[in-house]
Structure formats: C-alpha cells, structure tokens
Backbone as JSON Lines, residues from 0, in Angstrom:
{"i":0,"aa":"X","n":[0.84,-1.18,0.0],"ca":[0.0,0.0,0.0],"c":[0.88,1.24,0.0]}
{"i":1,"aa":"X","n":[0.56,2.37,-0.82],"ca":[1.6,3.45,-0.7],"c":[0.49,4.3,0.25]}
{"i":2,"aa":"X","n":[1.59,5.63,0.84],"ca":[1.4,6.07,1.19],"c":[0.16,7.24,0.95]}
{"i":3,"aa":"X","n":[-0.36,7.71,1.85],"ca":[-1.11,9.16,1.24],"c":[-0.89,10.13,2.12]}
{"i":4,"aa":"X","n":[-1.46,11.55,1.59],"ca":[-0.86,12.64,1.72],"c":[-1.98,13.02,2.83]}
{"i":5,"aa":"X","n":[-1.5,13.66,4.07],"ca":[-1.77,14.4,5.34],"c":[-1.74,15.76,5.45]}
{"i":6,"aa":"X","n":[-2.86,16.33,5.45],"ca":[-2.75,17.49,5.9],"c":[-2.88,18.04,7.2]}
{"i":7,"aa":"X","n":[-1.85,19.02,7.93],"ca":[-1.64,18.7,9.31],"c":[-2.19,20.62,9.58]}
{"i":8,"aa":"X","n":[-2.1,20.57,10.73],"ca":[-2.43,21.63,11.58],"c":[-1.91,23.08,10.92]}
{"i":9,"aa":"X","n":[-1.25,23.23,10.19],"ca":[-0.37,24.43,9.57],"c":[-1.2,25.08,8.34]}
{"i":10,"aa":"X","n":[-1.8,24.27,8.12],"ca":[-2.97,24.61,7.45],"c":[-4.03,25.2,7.9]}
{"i":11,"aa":"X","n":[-4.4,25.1,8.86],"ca":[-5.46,25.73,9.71],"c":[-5.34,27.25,9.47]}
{"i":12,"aa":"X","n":[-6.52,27.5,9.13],"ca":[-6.77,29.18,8.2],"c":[-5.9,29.71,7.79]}
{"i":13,"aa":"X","n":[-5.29,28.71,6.65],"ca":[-4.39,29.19,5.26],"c":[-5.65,29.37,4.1]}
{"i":14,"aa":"X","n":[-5.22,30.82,3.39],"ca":[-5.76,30.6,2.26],"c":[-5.13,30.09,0.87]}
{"i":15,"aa":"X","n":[-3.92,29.11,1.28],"ca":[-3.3,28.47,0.21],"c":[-4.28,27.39,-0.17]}
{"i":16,"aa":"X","n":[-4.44,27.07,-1.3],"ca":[-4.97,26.23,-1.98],"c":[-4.33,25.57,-3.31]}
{"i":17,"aa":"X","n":[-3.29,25.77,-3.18],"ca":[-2.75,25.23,-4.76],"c":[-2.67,24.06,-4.64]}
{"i":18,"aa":"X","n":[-2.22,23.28,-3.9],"ca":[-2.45,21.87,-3.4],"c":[-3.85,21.2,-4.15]}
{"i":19,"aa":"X","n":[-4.72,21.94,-4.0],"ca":[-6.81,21.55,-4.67],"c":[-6.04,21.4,-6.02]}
{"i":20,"aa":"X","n":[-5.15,22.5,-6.74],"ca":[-5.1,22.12,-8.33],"c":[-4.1,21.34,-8.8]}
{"i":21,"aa":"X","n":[-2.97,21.34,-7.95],"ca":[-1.42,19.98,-8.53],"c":[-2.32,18.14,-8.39]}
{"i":22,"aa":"X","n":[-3.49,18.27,-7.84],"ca":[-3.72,17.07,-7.33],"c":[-4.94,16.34,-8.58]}
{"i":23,"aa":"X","n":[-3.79,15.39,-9.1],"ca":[-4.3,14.28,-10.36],"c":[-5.52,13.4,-9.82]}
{"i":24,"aa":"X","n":[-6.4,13.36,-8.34],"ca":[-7.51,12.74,-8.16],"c":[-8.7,13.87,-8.28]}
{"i":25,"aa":"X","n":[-8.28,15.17,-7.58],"ca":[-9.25,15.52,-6.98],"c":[-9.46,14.8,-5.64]}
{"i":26,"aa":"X","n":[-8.19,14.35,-4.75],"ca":[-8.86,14.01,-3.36],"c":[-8.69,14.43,-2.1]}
{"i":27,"aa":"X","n":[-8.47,16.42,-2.2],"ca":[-8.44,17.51,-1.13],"c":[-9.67,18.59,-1.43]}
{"i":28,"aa":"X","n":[-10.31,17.71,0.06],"ca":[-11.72,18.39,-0.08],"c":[-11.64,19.83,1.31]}
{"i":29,"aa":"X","n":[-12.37,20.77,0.79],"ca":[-13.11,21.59,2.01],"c":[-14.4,21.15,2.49]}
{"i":30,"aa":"X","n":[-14.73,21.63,3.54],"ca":[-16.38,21.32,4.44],"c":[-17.19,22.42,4.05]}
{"i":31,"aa":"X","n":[-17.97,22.2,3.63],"ca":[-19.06,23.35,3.51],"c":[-20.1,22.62,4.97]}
{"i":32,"aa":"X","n":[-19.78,23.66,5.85],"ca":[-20.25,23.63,7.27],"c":[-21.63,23.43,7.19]}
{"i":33,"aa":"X","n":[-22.2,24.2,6.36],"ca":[-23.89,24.82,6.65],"c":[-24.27,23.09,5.83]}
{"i":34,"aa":"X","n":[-23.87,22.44,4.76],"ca":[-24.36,21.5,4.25],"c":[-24.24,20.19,5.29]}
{"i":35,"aa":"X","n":[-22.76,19.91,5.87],"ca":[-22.54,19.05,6.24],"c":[-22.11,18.1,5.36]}
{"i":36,"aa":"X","n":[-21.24,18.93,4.33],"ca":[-21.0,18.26,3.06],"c":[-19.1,18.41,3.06]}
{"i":37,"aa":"X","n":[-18.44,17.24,2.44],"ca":[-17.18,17.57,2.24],"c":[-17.05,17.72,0.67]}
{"i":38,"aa":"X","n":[-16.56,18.34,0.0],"ca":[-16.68,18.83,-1.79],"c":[-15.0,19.0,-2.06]}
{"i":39,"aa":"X","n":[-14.48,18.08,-2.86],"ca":[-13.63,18.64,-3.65],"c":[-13.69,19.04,-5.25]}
{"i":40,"aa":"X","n":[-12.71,20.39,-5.3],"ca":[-13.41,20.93,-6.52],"c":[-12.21,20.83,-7.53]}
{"i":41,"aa":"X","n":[-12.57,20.86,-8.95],"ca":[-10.82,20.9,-10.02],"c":[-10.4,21.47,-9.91]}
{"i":42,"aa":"X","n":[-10.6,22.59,-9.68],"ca":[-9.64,24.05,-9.44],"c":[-10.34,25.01,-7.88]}
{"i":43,"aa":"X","n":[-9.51,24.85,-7.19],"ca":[-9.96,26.08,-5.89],"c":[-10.83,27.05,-6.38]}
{"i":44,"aa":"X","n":[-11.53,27.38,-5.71],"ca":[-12.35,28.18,-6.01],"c":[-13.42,28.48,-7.38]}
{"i":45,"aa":"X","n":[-13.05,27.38,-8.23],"ca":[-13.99,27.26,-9.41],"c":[-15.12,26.86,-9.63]}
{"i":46,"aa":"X","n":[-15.6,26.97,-8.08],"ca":[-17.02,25.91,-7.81],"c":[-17.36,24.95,-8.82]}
{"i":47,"aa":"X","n":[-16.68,24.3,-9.57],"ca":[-16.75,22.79,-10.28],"c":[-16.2,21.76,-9.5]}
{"i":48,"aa":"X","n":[-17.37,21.06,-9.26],"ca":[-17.32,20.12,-7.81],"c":[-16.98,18.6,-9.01]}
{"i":49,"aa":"X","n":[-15.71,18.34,-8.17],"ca":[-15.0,16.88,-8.62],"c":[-16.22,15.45,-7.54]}
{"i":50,"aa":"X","n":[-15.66,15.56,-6.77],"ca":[-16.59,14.52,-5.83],"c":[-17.42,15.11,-4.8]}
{"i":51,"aa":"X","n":[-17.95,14.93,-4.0],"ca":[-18.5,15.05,-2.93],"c":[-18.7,13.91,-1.84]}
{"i":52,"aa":"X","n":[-18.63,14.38,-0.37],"ca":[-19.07,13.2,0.77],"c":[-19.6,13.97,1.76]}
{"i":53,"aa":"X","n":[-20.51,13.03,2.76],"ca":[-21.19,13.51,3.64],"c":[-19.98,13.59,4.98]}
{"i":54,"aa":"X","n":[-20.1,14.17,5.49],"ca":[-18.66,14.53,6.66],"c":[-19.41,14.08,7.43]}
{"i":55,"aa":"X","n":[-18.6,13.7,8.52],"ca":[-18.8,12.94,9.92],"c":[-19.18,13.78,10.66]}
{"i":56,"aa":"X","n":[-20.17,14.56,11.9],"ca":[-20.44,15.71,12.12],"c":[-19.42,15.73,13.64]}
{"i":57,"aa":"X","n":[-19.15,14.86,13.89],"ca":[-18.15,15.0,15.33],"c":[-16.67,15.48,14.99]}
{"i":58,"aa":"X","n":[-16.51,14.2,13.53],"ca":[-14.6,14.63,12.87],"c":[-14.33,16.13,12.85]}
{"i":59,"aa":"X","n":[-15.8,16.38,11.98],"ca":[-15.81,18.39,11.66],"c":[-15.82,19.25,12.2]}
{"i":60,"aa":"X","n":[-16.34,18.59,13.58],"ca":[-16.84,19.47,14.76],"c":[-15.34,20.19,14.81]}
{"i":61,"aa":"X","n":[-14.18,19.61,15.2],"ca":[-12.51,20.35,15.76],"c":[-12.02,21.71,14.74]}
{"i":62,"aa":"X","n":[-11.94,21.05,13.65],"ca":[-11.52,22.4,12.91],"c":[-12.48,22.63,11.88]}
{"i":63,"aa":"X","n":[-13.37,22.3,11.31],"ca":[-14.48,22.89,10.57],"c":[-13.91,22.62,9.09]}
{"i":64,"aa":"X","n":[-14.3,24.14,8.44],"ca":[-13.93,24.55,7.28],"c":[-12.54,25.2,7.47]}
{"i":65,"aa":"X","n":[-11.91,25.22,8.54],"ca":[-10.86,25.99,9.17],"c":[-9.17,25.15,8.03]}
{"i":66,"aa":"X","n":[-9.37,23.94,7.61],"ca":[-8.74,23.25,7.07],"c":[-9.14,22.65,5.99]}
{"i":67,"aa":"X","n":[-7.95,21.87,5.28],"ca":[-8.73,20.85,3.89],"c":[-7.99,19.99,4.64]}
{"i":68,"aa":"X","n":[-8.88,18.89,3.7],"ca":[-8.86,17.21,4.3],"c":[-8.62,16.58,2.82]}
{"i":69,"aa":"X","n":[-7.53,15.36,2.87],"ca":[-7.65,14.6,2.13],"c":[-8.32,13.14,2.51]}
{"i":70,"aa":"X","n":[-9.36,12.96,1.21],"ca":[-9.56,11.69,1.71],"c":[-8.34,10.11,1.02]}
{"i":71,"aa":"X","n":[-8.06,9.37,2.35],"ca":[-7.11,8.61,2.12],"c":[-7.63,7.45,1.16]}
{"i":72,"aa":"X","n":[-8.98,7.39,0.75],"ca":[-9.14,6.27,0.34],"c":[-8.9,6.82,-1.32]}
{"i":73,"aa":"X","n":[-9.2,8.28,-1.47],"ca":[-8.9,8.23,-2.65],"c":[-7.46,8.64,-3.18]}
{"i":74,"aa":"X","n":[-6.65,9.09,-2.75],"ca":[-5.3,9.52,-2.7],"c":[-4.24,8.9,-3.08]}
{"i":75,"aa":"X","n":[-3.73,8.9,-4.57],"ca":[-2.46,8.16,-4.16],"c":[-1.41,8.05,-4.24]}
{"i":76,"aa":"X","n":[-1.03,9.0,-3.22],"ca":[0.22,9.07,-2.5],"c":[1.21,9.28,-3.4]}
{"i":77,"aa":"X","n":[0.76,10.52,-4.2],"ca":[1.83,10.53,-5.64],"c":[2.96,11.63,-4.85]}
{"i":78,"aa":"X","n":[2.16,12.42,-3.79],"ca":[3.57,13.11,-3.32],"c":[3.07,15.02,-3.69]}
{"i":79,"aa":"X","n":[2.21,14.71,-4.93],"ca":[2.36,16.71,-5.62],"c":[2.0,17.36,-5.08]}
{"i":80,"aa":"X","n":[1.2,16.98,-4.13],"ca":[0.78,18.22,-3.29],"c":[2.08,18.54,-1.74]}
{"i":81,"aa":"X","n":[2.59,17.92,-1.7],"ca":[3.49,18.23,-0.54],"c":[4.73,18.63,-0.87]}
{"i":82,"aa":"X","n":[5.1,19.52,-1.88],"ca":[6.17,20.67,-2.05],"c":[5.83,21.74,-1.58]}
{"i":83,"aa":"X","n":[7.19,22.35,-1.12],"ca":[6.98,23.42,-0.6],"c":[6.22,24.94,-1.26]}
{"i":84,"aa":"X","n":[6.66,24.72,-2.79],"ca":[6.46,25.37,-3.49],"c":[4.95,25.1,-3.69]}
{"i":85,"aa":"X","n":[4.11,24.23,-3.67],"ca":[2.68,24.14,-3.78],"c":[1.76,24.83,-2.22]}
{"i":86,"aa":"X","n":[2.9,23.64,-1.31],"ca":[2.28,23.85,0.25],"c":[2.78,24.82,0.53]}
{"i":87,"aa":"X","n":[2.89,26.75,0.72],"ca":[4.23,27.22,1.21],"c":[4.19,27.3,2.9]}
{"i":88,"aa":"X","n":[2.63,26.77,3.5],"ca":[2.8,26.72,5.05],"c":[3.56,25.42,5.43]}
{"i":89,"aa":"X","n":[3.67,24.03,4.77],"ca":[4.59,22.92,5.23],"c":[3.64,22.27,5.81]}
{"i":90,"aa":"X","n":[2.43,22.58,5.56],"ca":[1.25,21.12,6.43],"c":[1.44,20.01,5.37]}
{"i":91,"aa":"X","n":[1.87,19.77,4.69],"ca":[1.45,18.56,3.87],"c":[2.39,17.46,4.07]}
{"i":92,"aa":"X","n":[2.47,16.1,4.64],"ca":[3.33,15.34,4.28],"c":[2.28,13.97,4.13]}
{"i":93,"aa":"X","n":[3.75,13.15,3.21],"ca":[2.87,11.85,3.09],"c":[3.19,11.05,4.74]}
{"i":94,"aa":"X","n":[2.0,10.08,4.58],"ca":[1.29,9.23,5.74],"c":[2.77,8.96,6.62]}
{"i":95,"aa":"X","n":[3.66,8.11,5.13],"ca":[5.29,7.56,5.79],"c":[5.99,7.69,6.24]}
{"i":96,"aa":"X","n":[5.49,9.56,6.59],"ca":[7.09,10.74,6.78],"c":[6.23,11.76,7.72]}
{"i":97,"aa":"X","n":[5.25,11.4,8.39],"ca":[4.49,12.1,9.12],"c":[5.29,12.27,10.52]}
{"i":98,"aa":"X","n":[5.46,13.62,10.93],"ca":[6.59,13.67,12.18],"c":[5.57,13.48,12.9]}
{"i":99,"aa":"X","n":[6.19,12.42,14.63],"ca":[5.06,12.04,15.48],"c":[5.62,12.75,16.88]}
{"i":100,"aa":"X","n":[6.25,14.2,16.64],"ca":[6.96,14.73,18.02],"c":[7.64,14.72,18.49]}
{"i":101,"aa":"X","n":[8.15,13.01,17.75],"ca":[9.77,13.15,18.55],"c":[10.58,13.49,18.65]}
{"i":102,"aa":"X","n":[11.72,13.41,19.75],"ca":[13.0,14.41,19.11],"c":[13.78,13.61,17.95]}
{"i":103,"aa":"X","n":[14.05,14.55,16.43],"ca":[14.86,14.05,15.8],"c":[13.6,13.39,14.8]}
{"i":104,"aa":"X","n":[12.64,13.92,14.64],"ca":[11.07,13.96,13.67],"c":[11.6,14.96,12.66]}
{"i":105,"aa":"X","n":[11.76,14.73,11.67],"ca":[11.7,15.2,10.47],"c":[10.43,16.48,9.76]}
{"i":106,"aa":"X","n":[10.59,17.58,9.96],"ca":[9.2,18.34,9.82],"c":[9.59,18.86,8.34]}
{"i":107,"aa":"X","n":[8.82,19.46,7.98],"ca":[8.41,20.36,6.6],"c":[9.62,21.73,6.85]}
{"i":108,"aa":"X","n":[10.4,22.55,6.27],"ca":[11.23,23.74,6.83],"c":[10.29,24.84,7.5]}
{"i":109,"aa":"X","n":[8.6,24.88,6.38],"ca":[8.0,25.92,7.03],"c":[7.01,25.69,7.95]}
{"i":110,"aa":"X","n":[7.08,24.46,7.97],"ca":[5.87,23.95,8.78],"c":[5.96,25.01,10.23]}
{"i":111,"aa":"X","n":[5.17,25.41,10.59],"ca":[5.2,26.14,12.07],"c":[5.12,25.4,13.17]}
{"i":112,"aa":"X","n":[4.43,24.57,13.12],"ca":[4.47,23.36,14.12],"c":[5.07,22.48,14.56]}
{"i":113,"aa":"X","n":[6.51,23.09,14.17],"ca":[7.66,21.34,14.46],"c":[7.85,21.43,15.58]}
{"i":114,"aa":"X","n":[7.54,20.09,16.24],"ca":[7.56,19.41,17.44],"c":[6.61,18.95,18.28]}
{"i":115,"aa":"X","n":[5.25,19.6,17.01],"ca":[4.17,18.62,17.47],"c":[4.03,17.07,17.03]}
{"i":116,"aa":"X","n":[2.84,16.43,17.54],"ca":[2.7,15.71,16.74],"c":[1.62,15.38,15.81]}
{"i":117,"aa":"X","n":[1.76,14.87,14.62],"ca":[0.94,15.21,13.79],"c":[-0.04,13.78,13.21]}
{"i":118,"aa":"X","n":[0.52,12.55,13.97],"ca":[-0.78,11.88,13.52],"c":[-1.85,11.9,13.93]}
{"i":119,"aa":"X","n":[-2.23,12.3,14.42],"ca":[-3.68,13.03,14.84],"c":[-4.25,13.52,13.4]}
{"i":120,"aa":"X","n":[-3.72,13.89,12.49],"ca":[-4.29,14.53,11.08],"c":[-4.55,13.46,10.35]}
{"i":121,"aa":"X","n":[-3.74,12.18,10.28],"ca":[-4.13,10.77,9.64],"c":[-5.02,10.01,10.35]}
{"i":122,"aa":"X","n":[-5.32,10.13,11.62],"ca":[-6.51,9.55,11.92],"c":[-7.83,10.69,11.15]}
{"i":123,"aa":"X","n":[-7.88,11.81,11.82],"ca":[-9.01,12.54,10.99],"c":[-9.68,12.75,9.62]}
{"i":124,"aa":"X","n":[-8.34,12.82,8.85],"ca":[-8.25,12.55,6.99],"c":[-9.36,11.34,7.16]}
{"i":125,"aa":"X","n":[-9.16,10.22,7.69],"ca":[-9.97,8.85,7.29],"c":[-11.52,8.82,8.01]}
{"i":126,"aa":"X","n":[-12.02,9.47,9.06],"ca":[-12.79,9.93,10.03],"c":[-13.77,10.57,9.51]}
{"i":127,"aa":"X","n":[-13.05,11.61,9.17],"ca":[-14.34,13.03,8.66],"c":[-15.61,12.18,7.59]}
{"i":128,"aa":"X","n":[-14.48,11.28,6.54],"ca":[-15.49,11.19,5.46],"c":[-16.3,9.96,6.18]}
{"i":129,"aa":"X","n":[-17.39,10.69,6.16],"ca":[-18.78,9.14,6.79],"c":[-19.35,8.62,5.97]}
{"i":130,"aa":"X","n":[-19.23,8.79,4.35],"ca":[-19.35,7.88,3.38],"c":[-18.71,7.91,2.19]}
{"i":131,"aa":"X","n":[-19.34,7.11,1.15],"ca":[-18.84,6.5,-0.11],"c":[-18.54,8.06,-0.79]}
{"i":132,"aa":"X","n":[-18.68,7.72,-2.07],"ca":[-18.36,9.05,-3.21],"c":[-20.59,8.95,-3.11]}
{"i":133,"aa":"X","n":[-20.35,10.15,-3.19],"ca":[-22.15,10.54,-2.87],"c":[-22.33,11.31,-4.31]}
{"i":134,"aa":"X","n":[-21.59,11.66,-4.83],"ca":[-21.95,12.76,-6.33],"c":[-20.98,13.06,-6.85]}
{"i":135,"aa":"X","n":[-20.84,13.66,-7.72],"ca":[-19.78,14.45,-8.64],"c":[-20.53,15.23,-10.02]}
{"i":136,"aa":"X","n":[-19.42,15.86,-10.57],"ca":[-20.09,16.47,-11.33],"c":[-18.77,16.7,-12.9]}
C-alpha cells in the first residue's frame, strides 16, 4: 500500500490552496459547514465540484472549514501536493514521513508546528469522510 498525503495543523486558516489544483484525483476536499458536506473541486475556487461526501459531524466538529482534508481512500500518494512550493505553510506530508513529536522527527522547513505531533491529522483525513463518493459532477 503506498502512502497518502496528510494534511496537518499548519494549514489551519491558510488561504493556500494550490495543493486543490497539482492534485491528479481531486482528493483535497473543504467542508461546507452549513451543508454538512465535504466537496472537492478541479480548481480552488472554481465551484466545479470533482466529488462530494457527507462529513462525519463530530470529525468536523474540531476544525471545521478551518482546514482541507484529504480523503485517504482516494489519494495516491503521488507526493504533488506536498512541495513546498505548492504547500508554502509545510502542512502537507505523506502518511510515511508524518513527524510524530519526537526528538529528531523530520518536519516540513516551514511547517510552524515542528515538534508537534501530527498523527492526529491521519486519523481525521480517514474519520471526517462518513461515506462513499455521494456525487460528482
């Protein structure tokens, strides 16, 4: 199984999004809160909705729309979204290379958060989505 890509805490109310367009699935979604819907779209902000899922309402409850989520089932783990040059806050790593706090954890350069730990974001990635592919367009 390869890895997939994590989006971690550094993300939390970034308005980077280039990550939504380097990504060959379409599988970095936002929450549209008021629906209770998770939507990823082809291009950020182009409201052309790639998939859609119903979000878990407890997963969403922590950070909301405050973040994007990849879902792991569709992801794979090609890596494009976790350059720096795409990510420039450093939330993105794959599942394999996810720092877990320790001393001598490997972080992102810009990540702001080195020395947390960050699997807490790979349990949630898999969490939020509470079902199948529900639509697309």
């Amino acid at each position: 199984m390869s890895s997939v890509a994590v989006i971690t805490e550094a993300c939390l109310d970034s308005n980077e999004q280039a990550c939504v367009d380097v990504c060959p699935v379409h599988c970095i979604y936002r929450l549209d809160s008021v629906h209770g819907e998770l939507f990823a779209e082809v291009l950020a902000g182009s409201g052309e909705v790639a998939h859609r899922h119903k979000a878990d309402p407890d997963a969403a409850g922590l950070f909301g729309a405050a973040i994007l989520y990849v879902n792991a089932d569709e992801c794979t783990g090609c890596g494009a979204c976790c350059h720096l040059d795409v990510c420039p806050s450093g939330a993105i790593y794959l599942e394999d290379r996810l720092p877990d706090g320790r001393p001598g954890a490997r972080y992102n350069s810009r990540d702001r958060y080195k020395g947390h730990d960050h699997t807490y974001f790979a349990i949630l990635g898999r969490t939020i989505f509470a079902d199948g592919l529900a639509g697309g367009s």
